[in-house]
C-alpha positions in Angstrom: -16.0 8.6 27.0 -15.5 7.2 30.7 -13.5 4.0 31.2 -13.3 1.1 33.3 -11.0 2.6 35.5 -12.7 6.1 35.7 -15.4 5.0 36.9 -14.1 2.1 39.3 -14.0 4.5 42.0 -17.5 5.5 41.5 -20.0 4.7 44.4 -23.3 3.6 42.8 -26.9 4.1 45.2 -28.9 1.3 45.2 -32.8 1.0 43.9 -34.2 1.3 40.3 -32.5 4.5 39.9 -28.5 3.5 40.3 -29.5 -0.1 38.1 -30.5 2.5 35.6 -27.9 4.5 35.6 -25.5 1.3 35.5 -27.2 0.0 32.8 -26.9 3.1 31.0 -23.3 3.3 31.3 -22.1 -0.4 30.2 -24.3 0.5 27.1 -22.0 3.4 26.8 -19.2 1.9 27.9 -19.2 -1.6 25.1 -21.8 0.2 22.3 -23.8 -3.0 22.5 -27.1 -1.0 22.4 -26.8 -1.6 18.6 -24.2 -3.9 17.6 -22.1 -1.0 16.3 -19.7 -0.6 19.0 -16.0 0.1 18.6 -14.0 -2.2 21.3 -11.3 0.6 22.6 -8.4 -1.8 22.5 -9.0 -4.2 19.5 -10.5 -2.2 17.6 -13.4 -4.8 17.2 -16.6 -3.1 15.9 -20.0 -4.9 16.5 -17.8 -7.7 18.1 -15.4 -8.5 15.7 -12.1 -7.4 15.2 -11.4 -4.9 13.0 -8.6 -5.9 10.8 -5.9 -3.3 9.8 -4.7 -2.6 6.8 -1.2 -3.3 5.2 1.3 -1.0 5.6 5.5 -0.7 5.6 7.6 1.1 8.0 11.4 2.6 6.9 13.1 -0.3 7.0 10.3 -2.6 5.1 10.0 -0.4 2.2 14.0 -1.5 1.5 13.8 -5.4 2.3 10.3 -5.3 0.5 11.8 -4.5 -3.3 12.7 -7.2 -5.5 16.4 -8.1 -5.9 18.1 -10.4 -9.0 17.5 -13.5 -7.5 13.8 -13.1 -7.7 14.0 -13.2 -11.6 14.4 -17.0 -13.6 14.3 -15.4 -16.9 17.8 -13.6 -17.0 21.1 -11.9 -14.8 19.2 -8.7 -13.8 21.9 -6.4 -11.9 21.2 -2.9 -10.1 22.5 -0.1 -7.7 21.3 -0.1 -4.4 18.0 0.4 -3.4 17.2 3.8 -1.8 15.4 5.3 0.8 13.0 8.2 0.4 12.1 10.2 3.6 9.0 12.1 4.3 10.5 15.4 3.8 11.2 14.4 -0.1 8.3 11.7 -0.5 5.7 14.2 -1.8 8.0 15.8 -4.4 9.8 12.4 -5.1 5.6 10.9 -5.6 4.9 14.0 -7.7 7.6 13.0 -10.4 7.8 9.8 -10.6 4.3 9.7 -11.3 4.5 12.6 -13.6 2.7 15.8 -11.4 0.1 13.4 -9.9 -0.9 14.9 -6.2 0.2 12.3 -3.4 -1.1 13.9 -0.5 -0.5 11.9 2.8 2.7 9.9 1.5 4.8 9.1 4.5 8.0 7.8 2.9 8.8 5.7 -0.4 12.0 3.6 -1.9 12.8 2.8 -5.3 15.3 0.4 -6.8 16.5 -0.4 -10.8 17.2 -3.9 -12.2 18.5 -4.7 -15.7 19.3 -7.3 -17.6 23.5 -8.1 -17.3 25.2 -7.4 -21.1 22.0 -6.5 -23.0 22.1 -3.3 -25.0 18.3 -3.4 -25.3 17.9 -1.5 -21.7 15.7 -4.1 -20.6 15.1 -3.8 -17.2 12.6 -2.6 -14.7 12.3 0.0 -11.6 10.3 -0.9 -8.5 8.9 2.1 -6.6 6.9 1.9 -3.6 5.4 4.3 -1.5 3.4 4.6 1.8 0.6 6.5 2.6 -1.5 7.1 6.5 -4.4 5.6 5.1 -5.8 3.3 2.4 -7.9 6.3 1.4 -5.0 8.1 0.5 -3.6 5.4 -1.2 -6.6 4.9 -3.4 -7.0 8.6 -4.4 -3.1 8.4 -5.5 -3.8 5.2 -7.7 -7.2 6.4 -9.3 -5.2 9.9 -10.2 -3.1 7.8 -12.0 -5.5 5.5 -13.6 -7.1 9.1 -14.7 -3.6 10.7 -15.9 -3.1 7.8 -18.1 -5.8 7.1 -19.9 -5.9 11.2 -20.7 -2.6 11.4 -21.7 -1.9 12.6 -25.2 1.4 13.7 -26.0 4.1 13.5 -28.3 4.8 9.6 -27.4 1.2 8.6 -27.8 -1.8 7.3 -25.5 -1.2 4.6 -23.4 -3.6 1.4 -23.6 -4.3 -0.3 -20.8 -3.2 -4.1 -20.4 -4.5 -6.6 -18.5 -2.1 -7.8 -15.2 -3.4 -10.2 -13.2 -1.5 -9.2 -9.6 -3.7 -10.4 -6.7 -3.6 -6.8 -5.3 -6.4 -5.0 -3.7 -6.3 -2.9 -7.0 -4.0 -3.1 -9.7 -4.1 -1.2 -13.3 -1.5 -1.2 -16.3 -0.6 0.3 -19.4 1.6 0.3 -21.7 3.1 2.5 -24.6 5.5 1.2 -27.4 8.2 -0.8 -25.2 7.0 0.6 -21.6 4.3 -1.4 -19.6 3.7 0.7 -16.2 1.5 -1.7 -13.4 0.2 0.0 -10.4 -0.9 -1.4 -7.6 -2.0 -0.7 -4.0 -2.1 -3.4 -0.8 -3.7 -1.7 2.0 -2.0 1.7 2.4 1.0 0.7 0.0 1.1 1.7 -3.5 3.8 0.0 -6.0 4.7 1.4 -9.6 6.7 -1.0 -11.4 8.0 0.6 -14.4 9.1 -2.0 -17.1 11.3 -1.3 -20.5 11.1 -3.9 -23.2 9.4 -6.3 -20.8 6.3 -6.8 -22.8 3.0 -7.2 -20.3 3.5 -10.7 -19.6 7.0 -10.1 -18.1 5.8 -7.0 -16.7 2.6 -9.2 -15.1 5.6 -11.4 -13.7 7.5 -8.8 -12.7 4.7 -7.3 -10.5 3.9 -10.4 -9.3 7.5 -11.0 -7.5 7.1 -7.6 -5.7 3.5 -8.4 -4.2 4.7 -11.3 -3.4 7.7 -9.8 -1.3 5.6 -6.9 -0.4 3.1 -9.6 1.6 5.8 -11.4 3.0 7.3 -8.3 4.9 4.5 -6.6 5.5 3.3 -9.8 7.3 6.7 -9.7 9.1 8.5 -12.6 7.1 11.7 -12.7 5.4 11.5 -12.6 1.6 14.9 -13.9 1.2 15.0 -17.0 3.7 
């Protein structure tokens, strides 16, 4: 497709024929003939502004997982929060969410919190991964909706829960003390993986990270 500046040096004959042709060429050029047009630049289509979809570089996959403070209802402590690279992401995806395909993962992090001096185990882990497109994403998140409500072994089916998250899609489950919510914001998908939380903890718990997940992805700082 020509642009402005291609076609700037372009020397037009006058008469019916060259207003034709001109006309011809800003329908091209600004795909007004039907109101379906993409704007180049903005990426407006039929005039308004296409609006791109969440998504979290490197560095925002670290400052977007939860830390203790975040929690009221206990100390939680953990290690460090990791980085996965795209080399490892696919395998890393693949385990984590127990042989599920996640084609088009970029990168992903993952972070533990439990609660200081219990001998329960209670705690959670936070895993979030990235994927090129919100297509992607949504295949990876309906795989696992699918895995878990087929899965039959020696533990038991999981049930799905209700958890009320405010993502752009969000399903849980849980089996004897686990409660697993998944979740995907634009091309982001977040696992958090609960032990002896209970699915109103775990609804919490999900809560704080797409609550920091929006806050970074929109370029704030979740801990100011």
């Amino acid at each position: 497709m020509s642009t402005g500046k291609a076609t700037g040096g372009i020397r037009m004959r006058t008469g019916v024929r060259g207003i034709a042709v001109a006309a011809a060429m800003v329908v091209a050029l600004t795909g007004c003939g039907d109101g379906e047009g993409t704007d180049p630049v903005t990426g407006a289509v039929g005039g308004q502004e296409k609006v791109q979809p969440t998504t979290l570089d490197a560095t925002g996959l670290i400052n977007a997982l939860p830390v203790s403070s975040d929690f009221s209802n206990g100390t939680f402590t953990g290690g460090d929060p990791e980085l996965v690279p795209e080399a490892e992401a696919a395998k890393f995806c693949a385990d984590k969410l127990e042989d599920v395909d996640c084609a088009g993962v970029k990168a992903a992090s993952i972070k533990d919190l439990v609660l200081a001096g219990s001998s329960s185990d209670e705690g959670a882990t936070f895993t979030l991964y990235t994927f090129g497109s919100e297509a992607e994403a949504t295949a990876v998140l309906k795989a696992v909706e699918k895995a878990r409500k087929s899965s039959k072994g020696e533990a038991g089916i999981f049930t799905p829960v209700k958890a009320e998250t405010g993502a752009d899609e969000t399903y849980a489950f849980e089996r004897d003390d686990y409660v697993g919510v998944y979740m995907r914001v634009g091309t982001v998908v977040s696992y958090v993986s609960t032990y002896r939380f209970g699915p109103e903890q775990a609804e919490g718990a999900a809560q704080v990270q797409l609550g920091r997940l929006k806050v970074v992805a929109g370029g704030g700082d979740p801990d100011a």
